[in-house]
N, C-alpha and C positions, 0 to 999 in steps of 0.2 A: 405631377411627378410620380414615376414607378417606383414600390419598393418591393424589394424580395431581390428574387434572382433577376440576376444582369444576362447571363447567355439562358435564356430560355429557349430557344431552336436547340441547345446543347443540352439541354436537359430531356426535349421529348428525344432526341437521336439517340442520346443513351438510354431511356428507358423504354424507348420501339426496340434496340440491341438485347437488352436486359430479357424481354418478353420473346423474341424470339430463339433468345439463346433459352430459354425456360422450358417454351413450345420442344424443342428440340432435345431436350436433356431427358425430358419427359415421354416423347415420342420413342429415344433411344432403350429405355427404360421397358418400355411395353412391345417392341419388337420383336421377334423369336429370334434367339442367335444362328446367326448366317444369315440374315437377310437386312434387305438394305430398306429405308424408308420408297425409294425409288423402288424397289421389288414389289411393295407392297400397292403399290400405285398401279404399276404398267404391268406388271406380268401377266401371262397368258392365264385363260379360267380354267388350265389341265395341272398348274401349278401347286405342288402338297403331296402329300399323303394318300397313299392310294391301297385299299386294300381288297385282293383278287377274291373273286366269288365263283366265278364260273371261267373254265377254260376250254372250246371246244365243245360247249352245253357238258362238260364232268365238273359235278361240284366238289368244290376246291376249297371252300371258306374257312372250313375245320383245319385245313394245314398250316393256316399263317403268313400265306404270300404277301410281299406287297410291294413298292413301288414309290418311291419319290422321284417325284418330276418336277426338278429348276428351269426355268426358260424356255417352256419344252422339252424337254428330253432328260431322258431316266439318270438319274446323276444316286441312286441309291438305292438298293433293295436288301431285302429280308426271306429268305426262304424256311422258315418257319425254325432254324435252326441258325444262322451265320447271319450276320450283315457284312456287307460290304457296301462302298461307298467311292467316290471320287474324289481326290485330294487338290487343293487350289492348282497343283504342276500338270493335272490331269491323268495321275499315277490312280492304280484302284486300289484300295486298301478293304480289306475284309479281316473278322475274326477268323479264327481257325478249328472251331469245336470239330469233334466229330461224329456225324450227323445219319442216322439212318435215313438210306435211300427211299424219298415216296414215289410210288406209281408215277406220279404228274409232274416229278421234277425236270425231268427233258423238255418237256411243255412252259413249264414256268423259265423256264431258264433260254430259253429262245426269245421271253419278252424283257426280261431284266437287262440282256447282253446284245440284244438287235435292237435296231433302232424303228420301235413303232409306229403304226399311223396313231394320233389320237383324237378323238370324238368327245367331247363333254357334252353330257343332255343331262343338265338339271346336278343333280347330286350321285350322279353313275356316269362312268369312262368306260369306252369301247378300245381296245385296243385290236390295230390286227395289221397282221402279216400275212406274204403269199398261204393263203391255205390255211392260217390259223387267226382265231379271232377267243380275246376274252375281253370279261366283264367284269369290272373294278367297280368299287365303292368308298368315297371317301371314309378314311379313316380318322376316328374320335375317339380318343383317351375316353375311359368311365371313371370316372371320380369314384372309390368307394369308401 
């Protein structure tokens, strides 16, 4: 004769739910906000943070540019002064500071608002359009 628990199948079903719900709470915990556990899976390797170095062979790394890429395609950037960004309705939303005009801005700003080719080799993004091509670098917070 058995003693203890009588629905034993009930008790591992609820503690495989228990672990998985755990797995999951935990997973939700450590994911960057706006992204999905399924983003972190399947998205393309152009996807993140990107920041410009070279545009056209003119260095460009001193002004700040940069570039977020979801799914493919630039959903965010940074021109060394404004962010702007795309909103879930596909509205753009941007700060409004007011920004001394650099040299390279017409340049930067053909890749943040067209729609690039992109290239990933390793830990550098080639981006390029009819006639223009630049060179991104993933971008790393410095802890100091």
């Amino acid at each position: 004769m058995r003693r203890g628990q009588h629905h034993s199948k009930l008790a591992w079903l609820v503690g495989g739910g228990l672990l998985v719900a755990g797995i999951a709470g935990l997973a939700s915990a450590t994911i960057p906000h706006g992204e999905t556990l399924w983003h972190m899976i399947a998205a393309p390797e152009e996807d993140g943070l990107w920041r410009f170095e070279r545009i056209d062979g003119r260095d460009v790394s001193g002004v700040g540019y940069s570039v977020r890429v979801h799914w493919g395609e630039v959903s965010g950037w940074y021109n060394g002064c404004n962010y702007c960004g795309t909103s879930g309705e596909g509205m753009t939303i941007c700060t409004l500071q007011a920004c001394v005009e650099q040299p390279s801005d017409r340049l930067y700003f053909r890749f943040s608002r067209e729609s690039p080719q992109m290239r990933v080799d390793g830990d550098r993004m080639v981006l390029t359009l009819p006639g223009y091509r630049a060179e991104l670098v993933r971008f790393t917070e410095r802890v100091i």
